[in-house]
C-alpha positions in Angstrom: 110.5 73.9 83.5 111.9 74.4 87.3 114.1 71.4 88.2 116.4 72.9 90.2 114.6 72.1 93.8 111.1 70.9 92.9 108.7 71.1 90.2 107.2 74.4 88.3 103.9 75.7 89.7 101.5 77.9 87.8 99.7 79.0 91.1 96.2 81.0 89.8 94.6 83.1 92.2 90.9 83.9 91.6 90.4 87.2 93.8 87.1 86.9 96.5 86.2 83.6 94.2 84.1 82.0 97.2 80.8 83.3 97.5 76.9 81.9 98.6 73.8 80.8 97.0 72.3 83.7 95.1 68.3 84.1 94.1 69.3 85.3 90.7 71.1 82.4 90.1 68.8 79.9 91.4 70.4 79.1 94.5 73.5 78.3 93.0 77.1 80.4 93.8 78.7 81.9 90.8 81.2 79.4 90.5 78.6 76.7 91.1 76.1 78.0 88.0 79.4 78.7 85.6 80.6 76.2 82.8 84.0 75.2 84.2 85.0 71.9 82.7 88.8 73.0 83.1 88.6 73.7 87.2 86.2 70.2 87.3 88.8 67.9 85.7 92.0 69.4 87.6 89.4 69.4 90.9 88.4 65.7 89.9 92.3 64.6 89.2 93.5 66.5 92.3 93.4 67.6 96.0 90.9 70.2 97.0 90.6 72.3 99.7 88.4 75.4 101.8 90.8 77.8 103.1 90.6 80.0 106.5 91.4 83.2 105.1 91.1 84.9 108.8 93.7 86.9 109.9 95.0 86.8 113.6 91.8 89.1 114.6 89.5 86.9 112.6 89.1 89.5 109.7 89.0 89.0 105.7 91.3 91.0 104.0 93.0 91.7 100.6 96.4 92.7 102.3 96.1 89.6 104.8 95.0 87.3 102.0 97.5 87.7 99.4 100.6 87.6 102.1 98.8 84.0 103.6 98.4 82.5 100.0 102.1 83.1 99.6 103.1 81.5 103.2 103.6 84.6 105.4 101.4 86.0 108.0 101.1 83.1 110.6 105.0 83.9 112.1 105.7 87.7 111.3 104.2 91.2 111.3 103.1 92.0 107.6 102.7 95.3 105.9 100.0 97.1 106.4 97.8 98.3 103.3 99.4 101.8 102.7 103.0 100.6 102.1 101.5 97.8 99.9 99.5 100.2 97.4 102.5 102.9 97.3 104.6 99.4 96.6 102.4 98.6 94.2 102.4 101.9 92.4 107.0 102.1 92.4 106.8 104.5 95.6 109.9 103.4 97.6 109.2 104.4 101.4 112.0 106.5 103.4 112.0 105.6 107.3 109.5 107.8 109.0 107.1 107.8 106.0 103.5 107.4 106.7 101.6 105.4 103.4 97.7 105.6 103.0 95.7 102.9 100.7 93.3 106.1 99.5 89.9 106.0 97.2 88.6 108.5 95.1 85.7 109.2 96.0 82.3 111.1 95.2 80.5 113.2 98.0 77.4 115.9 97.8 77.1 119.2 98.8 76.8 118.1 102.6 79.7 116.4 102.6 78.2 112.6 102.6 79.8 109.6 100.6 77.7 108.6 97.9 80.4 106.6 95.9 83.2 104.9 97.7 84.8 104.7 94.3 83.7 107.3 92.3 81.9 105.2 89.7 85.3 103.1 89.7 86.6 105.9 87.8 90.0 105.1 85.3 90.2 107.4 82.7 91.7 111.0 84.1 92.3 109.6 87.7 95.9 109.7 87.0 95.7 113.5 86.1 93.8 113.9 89.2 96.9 112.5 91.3 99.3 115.1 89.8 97.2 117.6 90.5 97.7 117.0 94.4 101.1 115.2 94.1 103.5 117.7 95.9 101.4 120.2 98.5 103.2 121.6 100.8 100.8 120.8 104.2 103.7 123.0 106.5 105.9 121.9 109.4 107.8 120.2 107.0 105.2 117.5 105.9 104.7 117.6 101.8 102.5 115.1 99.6 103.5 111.6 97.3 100.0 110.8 95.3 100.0 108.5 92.8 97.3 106.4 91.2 96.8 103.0 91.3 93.7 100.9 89.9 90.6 102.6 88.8 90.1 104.7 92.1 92.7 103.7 94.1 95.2 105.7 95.6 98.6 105.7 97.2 99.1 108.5 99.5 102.3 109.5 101.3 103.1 111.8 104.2 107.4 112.8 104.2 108.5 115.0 106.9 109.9 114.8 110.2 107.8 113.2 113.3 104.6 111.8 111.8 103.5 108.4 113.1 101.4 105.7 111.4 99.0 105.0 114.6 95.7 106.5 113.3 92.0 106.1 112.5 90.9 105.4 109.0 88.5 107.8 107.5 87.0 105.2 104.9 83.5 104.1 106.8 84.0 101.0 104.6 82.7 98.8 107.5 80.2 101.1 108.7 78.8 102.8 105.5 75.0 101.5 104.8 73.6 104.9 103.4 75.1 108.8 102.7 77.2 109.6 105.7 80.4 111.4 106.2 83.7 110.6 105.9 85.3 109.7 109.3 87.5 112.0 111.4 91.1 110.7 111.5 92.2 110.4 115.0 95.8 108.8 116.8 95.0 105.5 117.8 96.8 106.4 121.3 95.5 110.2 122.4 99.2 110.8 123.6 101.3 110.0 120.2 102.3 113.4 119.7 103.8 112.1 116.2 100.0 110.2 115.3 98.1 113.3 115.9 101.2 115.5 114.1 100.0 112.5 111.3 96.5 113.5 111.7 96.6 117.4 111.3 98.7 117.4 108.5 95.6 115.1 106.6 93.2 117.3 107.7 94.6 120.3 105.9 95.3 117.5 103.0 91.8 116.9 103.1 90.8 120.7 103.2 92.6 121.8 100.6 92.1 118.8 97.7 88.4 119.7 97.4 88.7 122.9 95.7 91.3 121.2 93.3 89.1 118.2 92.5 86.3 119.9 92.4 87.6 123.1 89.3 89.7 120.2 87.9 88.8 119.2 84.0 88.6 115.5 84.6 86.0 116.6 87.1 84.1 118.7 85.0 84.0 116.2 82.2 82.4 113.8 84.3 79.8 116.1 85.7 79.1 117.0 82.1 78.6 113.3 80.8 76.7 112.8 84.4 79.3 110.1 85.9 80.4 110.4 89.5 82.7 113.1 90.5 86.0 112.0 92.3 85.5 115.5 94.7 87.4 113.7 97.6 89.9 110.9 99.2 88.8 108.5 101.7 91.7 106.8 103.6 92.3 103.6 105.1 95.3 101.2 106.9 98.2 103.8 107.4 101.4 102.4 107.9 105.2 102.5 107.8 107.9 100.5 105.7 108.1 96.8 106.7 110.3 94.6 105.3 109.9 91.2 104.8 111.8 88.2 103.6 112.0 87.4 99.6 110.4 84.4 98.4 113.7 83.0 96.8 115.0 84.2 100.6 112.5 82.2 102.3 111.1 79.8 100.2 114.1 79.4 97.6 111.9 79.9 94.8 111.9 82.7 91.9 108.6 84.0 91.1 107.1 86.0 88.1 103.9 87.5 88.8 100.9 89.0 86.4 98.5 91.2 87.8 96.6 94.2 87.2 95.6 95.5 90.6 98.6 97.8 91.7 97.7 96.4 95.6 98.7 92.6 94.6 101.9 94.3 92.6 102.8 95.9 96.0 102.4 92.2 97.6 104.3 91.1 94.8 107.1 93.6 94.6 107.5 93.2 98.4 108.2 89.6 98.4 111.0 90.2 95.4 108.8 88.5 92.6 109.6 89.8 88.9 106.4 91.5 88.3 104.7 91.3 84.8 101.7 94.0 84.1 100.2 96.1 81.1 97.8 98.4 80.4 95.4 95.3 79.4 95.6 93.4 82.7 93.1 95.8 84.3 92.0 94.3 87.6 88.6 94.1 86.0 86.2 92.3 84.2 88.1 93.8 81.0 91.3 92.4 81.7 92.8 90.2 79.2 93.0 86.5 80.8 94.5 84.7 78.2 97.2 87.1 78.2 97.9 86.5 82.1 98.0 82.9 81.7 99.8 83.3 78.8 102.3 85.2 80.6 102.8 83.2 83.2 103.6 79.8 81.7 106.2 81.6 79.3 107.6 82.7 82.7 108.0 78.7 83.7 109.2 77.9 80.6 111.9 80.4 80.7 113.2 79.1 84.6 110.9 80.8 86.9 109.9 78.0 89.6 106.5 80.0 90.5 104.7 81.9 88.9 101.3 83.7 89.9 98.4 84.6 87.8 96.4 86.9 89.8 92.8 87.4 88.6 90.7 90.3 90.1 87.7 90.7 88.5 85.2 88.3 90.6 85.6 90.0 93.5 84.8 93.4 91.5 81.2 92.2 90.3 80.6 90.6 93.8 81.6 93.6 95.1 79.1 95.3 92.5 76.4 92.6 93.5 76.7 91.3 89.6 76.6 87.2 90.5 75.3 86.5 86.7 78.1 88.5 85.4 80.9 86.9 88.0 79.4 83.4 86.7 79.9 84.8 83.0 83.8 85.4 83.9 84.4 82.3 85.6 83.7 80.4 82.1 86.2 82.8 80.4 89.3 81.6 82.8 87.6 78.4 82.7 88.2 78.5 79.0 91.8 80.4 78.8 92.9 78.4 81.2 92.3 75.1 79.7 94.2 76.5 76.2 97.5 77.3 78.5 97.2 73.9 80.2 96.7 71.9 76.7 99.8 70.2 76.1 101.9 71.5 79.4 104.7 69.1 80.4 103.2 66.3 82.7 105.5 67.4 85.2 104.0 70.9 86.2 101.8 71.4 89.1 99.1 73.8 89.0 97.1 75.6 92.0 93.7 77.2 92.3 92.8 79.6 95.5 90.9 82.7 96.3 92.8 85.3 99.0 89.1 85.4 100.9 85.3 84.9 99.8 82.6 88.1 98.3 79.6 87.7 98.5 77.8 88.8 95.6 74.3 89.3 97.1 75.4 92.3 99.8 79.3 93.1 98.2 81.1 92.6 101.2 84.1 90.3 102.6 83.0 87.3 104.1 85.2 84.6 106.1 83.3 81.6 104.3 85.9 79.4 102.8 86.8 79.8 99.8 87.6 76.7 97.7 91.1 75.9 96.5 92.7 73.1 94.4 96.4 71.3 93.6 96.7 69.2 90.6 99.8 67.2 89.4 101.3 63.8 89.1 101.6 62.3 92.3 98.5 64.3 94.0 96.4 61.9 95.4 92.7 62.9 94.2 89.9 62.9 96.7 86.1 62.5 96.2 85.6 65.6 94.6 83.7 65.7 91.2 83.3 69.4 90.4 85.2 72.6 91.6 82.9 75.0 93.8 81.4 75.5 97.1 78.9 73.2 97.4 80.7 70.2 96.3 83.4 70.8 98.4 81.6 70.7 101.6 79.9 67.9 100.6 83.0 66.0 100.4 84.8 67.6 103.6 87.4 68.9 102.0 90.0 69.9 104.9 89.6 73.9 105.9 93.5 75.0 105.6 94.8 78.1 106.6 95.9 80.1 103.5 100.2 79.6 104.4 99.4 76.1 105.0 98.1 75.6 101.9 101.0 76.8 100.4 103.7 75.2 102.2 100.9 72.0 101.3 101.5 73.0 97.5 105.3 73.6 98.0 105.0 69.7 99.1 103.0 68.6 96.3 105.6 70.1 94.0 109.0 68.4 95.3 110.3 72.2 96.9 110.1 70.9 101.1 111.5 67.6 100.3 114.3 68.6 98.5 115.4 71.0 101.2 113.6 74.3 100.4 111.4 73.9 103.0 109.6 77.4 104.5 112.1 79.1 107.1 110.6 81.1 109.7 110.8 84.9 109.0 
């Protein structure tokens, strides 16, 4: 494994792993009421941590998160959501581009959201895609679409003067019963290029219901009596950003497994070798083992980092499924432990979340979410077992998601041996 500037470090990110007590679960957390004798010991023999998952406007996102865990966001503008899911789905982004993060979604006769994500729908929603990949919306302005995970979308506008400064139409932060999707507006009244940006998606949005609606995949569902994906709901437009590579910045190479085609886009962006197959699914389907798997044949073969993301707990919090999130935890509990079983003494291993779900409502939350480092040198604390509760009870230190990785770049040798983060 790495030796070149500092130890190898399997860094496994549990997606939205914090969470608090549930009633179905007795007033534990999911990760408090699962079987997780791996996370104990390397919690027990290491450092833990809560992490600030905030961003500079004190909100919990996926975007923000997955940038922070890797040491960005704290000294440069980051990407907003749209160019990471077209990243994330091989879209490369021309200047003047405008990229939507998109959801299929399912909406009745009057036009009212009933299903942000369309019963999560999979199978056909790349069929759907095609089907609107290409329109011609007039003065110049034509349509990228291309699927991502389950019901999510990437969604570019190319053509000459369109501007990224508009509303989202996704009422994800509003949305507590039927209602509308939201009108997309400029940001700023007079940018003539935003509101160019915000007619051309109206007559999108006009003319993909008829399609959807007399497409087979569509008619399939309604037949079997599963959610319709009749619409698109859009969110966090933006342009191309670039930022600096990991091996730029950090000096390290980095293989990445992940299902969810947003944290390929992160990954993609930051010049990581990304690993993914049709059995890493972003959900509670995936194949584990496989991404662990993955990623320590990745050390072994030179990479100095490599990242095993891990989505589905924050898809059954988000579904308000705590027993089943608890369930999940014990199956990378379990996979986990089998990669870890004879690794050489010298690797260092990581545990984060990019933010906290809370199981009981489904939405983002800025509690902490725990973290841990394990490896030879790392000082333990007072920690006995790896979850909420125990953590606060102990006072682990509240870190900022970057600082805890330039912390775990420390633990593994990279900063001391003059790979130290440079600013961006």
């Amino acid at each position: 494994m790495s030796t070149r500037g500092g130890r190898a470090i399997l860094y496994v990110v549990l997606d939205g792993l914090g969470d608090e007590p549930c009633a179905v679960l007795g007033g534990q957390t999911p990760l408090q009421a699962a079987s997780t004798p791996t996370l104990d010991a390397l919690a027990r023999q290491g450092a833990t941590f809560r992490l600030d998952m905030r961003d500079g406007r004190g909100q919990v996102s996926t975007n923000y998160g997955q940038f922070s865990l890797l040491g960005y966001g704290d000294d440069a503008a980051l990407p907003q959501r749209g160019p990471v899911e077209a990243a994330g789905v091989g879209l490369d982004l021309r200047p003047g581009d405008v990229a939507f993060r998109a959801n299929y979604a399912t909406v009745d006769a009057a036009g009212r959201i009933v299903d942000r994500r369309a019963g999560r729908i999979r199978e056909g929603a790349g069929e759907l895609s095609r089907a609107l990949d290409g329109m011609d919306l007039g003065d110049g302005v034509t349509t990228l679409v291309r699927s991502g995970t389950e019901h999510r979308v990437a969604v570019v506008l190319r053509g000459p003067g369109l501007g990224a400064g508009v509303t989202d139409s996704d009422p994800v932060h509003t949305i507590r019963g039927p209602t509308a999707p939201l009108p997309i507006r400029p940001v700023d009244a007079s940018d003539r290029a935003a509101a160019k940006t915000a007619a051309a998606l109206e007559v999108f949005q006009r003319r993909i219901g008829p399609v959807l609606a007399a497409h087979p995949v569509n008619q399939s569902r309604a037949a079997r009596s599963l959610p319709v994906a009749n619409a698109l709901i859009f969110r966090r437009a933006g342009n191309h950003l670039p930022v600096p590579s990991l091996r730029d910045r950090f000096g390290l190479g980095c293989l990445a497994v992940a299902g969810g085609s947003t944290v390929r886009g992160v990954m993609r962006l930051l010049g990581c070798t990304v690993v993914h197959e049709d059995r890493y699914t972003g959900n509670a389907d995936t194949d584990v083992a496989s991404k662990l798997e993955r990623a320590m044949a990745g050390l072994r073969s030179g990479y100095d980092l490599a990242v095993a993301h891990i989505k589905a707990i924050d898809i059954l919090s988000h579904d308000r499924r705590p027993a089943e999130a608890a369930a999940f935890l014990e199956r990378v509990d379990t996979a986990l432990g089998a990669v870890l079983h004879g690794a050489e003494s010298s690797l260092v291993v990581a545990v984060a979340a990019d933010h906290s779900t809370l199981s009981e409502t489904g939405d983002h939350t800025d509690v902490p979410p725990p973290a841990l480092i394990f490896g030879e040198g790392i000082r333990p604390d007072a920690a006995r077992a790896f979850h909420e509760a125990e953590l606060e009870r102990i006072g682990a230190p509240v870190l900022r998601g970057s600082a805890f990785f330039r912390t775990l770049l420390e633990s593994a040798g990279w900063a001391r041996s003059g790979q130290a983060p440079q600013g961006c």
